[in-house]
C-alpha positions in Angstrom: 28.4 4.7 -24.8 29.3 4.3 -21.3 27.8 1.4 -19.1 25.7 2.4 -16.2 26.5 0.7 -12.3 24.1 0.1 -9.7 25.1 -1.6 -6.6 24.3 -1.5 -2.9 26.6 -1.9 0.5 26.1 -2.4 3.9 27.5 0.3 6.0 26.9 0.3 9.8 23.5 -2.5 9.2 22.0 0.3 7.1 21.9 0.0 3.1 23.5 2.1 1.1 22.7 2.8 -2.8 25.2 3.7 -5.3 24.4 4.8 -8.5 27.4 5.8 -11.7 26.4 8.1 -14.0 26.3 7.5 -17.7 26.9 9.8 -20.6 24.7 8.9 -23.9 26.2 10.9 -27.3 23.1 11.0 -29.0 22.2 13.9 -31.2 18.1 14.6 -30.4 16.3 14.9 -33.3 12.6 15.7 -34.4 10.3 12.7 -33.6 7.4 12.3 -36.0 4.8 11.2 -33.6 5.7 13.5 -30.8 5.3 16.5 -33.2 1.7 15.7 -33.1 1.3 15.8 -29.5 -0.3 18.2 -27.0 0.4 17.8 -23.4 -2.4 19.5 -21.0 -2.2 20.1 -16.5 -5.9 18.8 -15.7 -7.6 21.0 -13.2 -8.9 18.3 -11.5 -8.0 14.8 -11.4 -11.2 13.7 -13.4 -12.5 12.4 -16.3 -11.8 14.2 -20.0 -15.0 12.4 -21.4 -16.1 15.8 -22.5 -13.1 16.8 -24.1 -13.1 13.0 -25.9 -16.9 14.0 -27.5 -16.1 17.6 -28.4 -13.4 16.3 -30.9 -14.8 13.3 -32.5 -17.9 15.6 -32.9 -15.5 17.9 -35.2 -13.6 14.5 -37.0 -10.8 14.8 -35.2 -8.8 11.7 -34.9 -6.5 11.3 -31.7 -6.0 9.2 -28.6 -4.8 9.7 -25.1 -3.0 8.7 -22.5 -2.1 9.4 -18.9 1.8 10.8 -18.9 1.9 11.5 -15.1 1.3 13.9 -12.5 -1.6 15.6 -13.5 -0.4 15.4 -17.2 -3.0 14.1 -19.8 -0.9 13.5 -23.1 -2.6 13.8 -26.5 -1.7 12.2 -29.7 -3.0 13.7 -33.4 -3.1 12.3 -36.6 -1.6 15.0 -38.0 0.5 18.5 -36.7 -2.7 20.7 -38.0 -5.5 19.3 -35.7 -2.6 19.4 -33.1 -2.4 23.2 -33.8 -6.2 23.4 -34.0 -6.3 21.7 -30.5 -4.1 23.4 -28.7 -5.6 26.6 -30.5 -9.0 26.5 -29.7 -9.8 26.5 -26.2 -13.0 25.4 -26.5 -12.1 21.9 -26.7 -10.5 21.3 -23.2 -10.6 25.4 -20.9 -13.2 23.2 -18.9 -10.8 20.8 -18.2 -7.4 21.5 -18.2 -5.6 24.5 -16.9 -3.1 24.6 -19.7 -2.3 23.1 -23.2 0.9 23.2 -24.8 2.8 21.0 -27.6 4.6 18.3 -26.4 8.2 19.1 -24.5 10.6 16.8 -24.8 12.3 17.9 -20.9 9.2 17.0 -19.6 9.3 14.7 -16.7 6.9 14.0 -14.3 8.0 14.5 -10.3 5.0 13.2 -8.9 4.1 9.4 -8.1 0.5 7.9 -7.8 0.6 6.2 -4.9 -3.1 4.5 -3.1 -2.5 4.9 0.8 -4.6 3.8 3.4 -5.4 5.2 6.9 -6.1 3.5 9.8 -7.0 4.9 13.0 -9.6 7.5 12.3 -12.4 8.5 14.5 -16.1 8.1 12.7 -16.9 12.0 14.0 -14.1 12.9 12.0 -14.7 10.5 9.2 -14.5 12.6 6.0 -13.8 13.7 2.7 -12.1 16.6 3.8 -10.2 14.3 6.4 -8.7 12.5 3.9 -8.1 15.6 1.3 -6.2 17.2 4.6 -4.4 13.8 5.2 -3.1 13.7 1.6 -2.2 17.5 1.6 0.2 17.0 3.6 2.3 15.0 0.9 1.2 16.9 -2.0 -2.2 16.5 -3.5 -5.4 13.7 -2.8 -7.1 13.0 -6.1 -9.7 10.8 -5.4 -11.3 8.9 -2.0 -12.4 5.7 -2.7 -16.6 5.5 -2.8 -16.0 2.1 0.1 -14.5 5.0 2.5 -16.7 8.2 1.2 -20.2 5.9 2.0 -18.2 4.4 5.2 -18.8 0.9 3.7 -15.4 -0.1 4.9 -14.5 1.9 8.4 -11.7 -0.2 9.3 -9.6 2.1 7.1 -9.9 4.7 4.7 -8.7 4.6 1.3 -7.3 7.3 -1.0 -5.1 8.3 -4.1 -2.4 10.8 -3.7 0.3 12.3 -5.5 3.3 12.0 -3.6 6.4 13.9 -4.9 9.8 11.9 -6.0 11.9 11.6 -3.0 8.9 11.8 -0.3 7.4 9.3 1.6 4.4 8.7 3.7 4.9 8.8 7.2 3.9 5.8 9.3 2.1 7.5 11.8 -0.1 11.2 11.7 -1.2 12.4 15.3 -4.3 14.9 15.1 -5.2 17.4 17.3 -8.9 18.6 17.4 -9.2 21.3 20.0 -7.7 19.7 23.5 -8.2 15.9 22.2 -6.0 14.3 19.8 -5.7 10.6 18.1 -2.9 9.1 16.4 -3.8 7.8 12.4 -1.5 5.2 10.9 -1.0 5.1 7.3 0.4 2.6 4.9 1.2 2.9 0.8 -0.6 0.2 -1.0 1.9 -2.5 -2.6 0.1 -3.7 -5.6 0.9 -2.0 -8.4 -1.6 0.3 -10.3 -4.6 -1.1 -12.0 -3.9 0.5 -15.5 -7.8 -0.4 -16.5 -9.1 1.4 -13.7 -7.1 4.6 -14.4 -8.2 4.5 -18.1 -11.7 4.4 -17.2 -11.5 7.1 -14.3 -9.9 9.6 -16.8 -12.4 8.5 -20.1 -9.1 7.9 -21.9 -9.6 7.0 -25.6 -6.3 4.9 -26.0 -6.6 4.0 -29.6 -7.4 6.2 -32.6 -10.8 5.8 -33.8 -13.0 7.3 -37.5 -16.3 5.9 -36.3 -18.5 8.6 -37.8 -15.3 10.4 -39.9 -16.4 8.9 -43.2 -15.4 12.2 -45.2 -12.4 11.9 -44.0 -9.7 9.9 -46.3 -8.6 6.5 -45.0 -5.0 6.8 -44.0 -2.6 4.5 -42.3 -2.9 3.4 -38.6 -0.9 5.9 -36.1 1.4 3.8 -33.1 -0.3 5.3 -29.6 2.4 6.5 -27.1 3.2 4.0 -24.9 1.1 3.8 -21.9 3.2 3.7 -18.8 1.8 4.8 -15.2 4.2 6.4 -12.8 3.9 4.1 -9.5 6.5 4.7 -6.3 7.7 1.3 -4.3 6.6 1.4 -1.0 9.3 3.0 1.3 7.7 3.3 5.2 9.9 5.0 7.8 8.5 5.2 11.6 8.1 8.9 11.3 5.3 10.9 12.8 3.7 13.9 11.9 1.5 16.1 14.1 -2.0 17.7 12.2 -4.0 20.3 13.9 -7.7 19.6 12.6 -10.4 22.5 12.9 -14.0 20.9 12.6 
């Protein structure tokens, strides 16, 4: 197996990364626990609480986890109720737009990334706003309730996808009719609150047989490991021009 290089130079005052490729021999092989996974493409960024009762109401024994993008990965205890899941639509068409076993070429090309905007007019002072704002880098999945109730009107607060290789621009200006006003925007630095995201989705990270009494005790199951998707802050002084239709 070949090493992998990474290394930076200066060229002109500007940084430069270099990256060497490696090449891996390794023959891919089927994975026990990943033969009992589903992965489904929410709707909505929301919570799967629903989905969570409907299967523990029918002894199913599973867990979940957030695999990126708008991916919700599922984990069974077996490759049956994996079938049955993915099979019966009754358990998640409310939520998810798709089901499907789990793909091992996956990979998410989205980040979650909290941004902030600064700048914005109280008339104009929105969900929609904000929704249009993160649009323009790919999707807004939730508004914080501080902004929504205008608690905080110093800045507005929302979670966006942001595609891999994107950033958000420093500066927005917005036309509305013949005004305009220029919004500044900033990605959050901390990193994401892994709690939080588990309770906005209703996540059920461990696998549970509260109530499955007729079920036989078996050993535990390893959960997938639960890793969130999070993009370094990378600002350029860039600016974008909206035209905003109240």
């Amino acid at each position: 197996m070949n090493d992998k290089a990474k290394w930076t130079q200066e060229d002109g005052g500007q940084e430069i990364e270099k990256i060497v490729s490696m090449v891996w021999n390794y023959k891919r092989k089927e994975d026990d626990l990943l033969s009992k996974c589903t992965m489904g493409s929410l709707k909505v960024f929301t919570n799967v609480s629903m989905v969570n009762e409907r299967l523990s109401s029918r002894g199913f024994i599973f867990s979940s986890a957030y695999l990126g993008d708008k991916y919700i990965v599922w984990n069974f205890e077996s490759e049956n109720e994996r079938k049955g899941f993915i099979r019966n639509m009754f358990f998640w068409e409310d939520c998810f737009s798709s089901m499907s076993r789990w793909c091992n070429s996956f990979m998410p090309n989205t980040s979650l990334v909290w941004v902030q905007a600064m700048g914005v007019p109280l008339d104009v002072w929105c969900s929609s706003f904000f929704s249009k704002l993160g649009s323009l880098f790919r999707e807004t999945l939730f508004i914080k309730e501080d902004s929504l109730l205008r608690k905080k009107i110093d800045r507005g607060r929302f979670l966006d996808l942001i595609s891999h290789g994107r950033t958000c621009p420093s500066k927005i200006k917005v036309r509305v009719g013949d005004a305009s006003f220029l919004v500044r925007l900033s990605e959050d630095t901390t990193l994401m609150d892994f709690c939080w995201l588990v309770s906005f989705l209703g996540l059920k990270t461990s696998f549970s047989k509260t109530n499955l009494n007729k079920l036989p005790e078996t050993e535990g199951v390893d959960t997938l490991s639960k890793q969130v998707v999070c993009k370094p802050p990378i600002l350029f002084h860039t600016t974008m021009i909206v035209l905003w239709r109240m």
